[in-house]
C-alpha positions in Angstrom: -17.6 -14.4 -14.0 -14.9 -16.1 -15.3 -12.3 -17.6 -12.6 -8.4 -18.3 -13.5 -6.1 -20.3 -10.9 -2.4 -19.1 -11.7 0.5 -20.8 -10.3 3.2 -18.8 -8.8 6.4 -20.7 -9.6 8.5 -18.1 -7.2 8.0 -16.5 -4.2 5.6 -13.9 -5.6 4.7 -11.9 -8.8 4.1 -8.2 -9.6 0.5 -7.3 -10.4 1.6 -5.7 -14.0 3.0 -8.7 -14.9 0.7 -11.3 -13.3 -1.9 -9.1 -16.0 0.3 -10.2 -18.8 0.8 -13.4 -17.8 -2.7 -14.3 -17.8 -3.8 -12.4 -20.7 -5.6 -9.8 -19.1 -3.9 -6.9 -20.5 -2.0 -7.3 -23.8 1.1 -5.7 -23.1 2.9 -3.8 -20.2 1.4 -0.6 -21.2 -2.6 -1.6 -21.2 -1.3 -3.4 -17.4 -0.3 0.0 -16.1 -3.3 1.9 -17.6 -5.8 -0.7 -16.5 -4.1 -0.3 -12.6 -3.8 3.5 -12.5 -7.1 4.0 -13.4 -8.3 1.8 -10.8 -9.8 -1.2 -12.4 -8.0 -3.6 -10.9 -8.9 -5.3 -7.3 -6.8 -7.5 -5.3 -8.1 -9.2 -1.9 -11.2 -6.6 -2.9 -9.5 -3.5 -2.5 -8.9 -1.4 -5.4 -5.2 -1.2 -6.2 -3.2 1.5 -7.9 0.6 0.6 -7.4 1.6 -1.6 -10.9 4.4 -3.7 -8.9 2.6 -4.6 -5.7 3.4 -7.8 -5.1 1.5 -10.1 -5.3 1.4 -14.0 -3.1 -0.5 -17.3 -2.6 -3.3 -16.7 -1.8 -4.4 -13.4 -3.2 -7.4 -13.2 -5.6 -7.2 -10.3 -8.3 -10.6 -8.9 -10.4 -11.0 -6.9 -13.0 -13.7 -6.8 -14.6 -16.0 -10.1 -14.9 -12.4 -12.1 -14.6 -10.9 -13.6 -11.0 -7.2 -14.6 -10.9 -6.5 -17.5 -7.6 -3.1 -17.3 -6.6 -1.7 -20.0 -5.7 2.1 -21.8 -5.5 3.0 -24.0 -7.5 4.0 -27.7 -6.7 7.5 -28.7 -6.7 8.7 -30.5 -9.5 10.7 -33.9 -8.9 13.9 -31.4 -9.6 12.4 -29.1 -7.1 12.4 -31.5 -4.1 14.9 -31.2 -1.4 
């Protein structure tokens, strides 16, 4: 199993696009396929909604690959 730690840079990210992000699915289309037909699992549940959103903390599998959520840390422009 392959693991991949991806670094939210906002509050959260929708499962679709977190699958393109990462180069799981190659386009929007192959995301929505992939989560309809219930290959996708996130906290190991399988889930069918494309735009669930997804936070820190969450773990998404499909297939032999694991995306880690986690947030990013601020940038010296970030600070407050």
């Amino acid at each position: 199993m392959s693991t991949l730690d991806f670094e939210l840079r906002g509050e959260h990210i929708d499962l679709g696009a977190l699958l393109k992000a990462t180069g799981l699915a190659g386009s929007g289309g192959t995301a929505k396929t992939l989560i309809v037909e219930g290959a996708v699992q996130v906290n190991g549940a399988v889930e069918t909604r494309r735009r669930r959103k997804l936070r820190a903390g969450d773990r998404v599998l499909l297939g032999d690959a694991e995306v880690h959520l986690r947030q990013a840390e601020p940038g010296p422009m970030q600070a407050q």
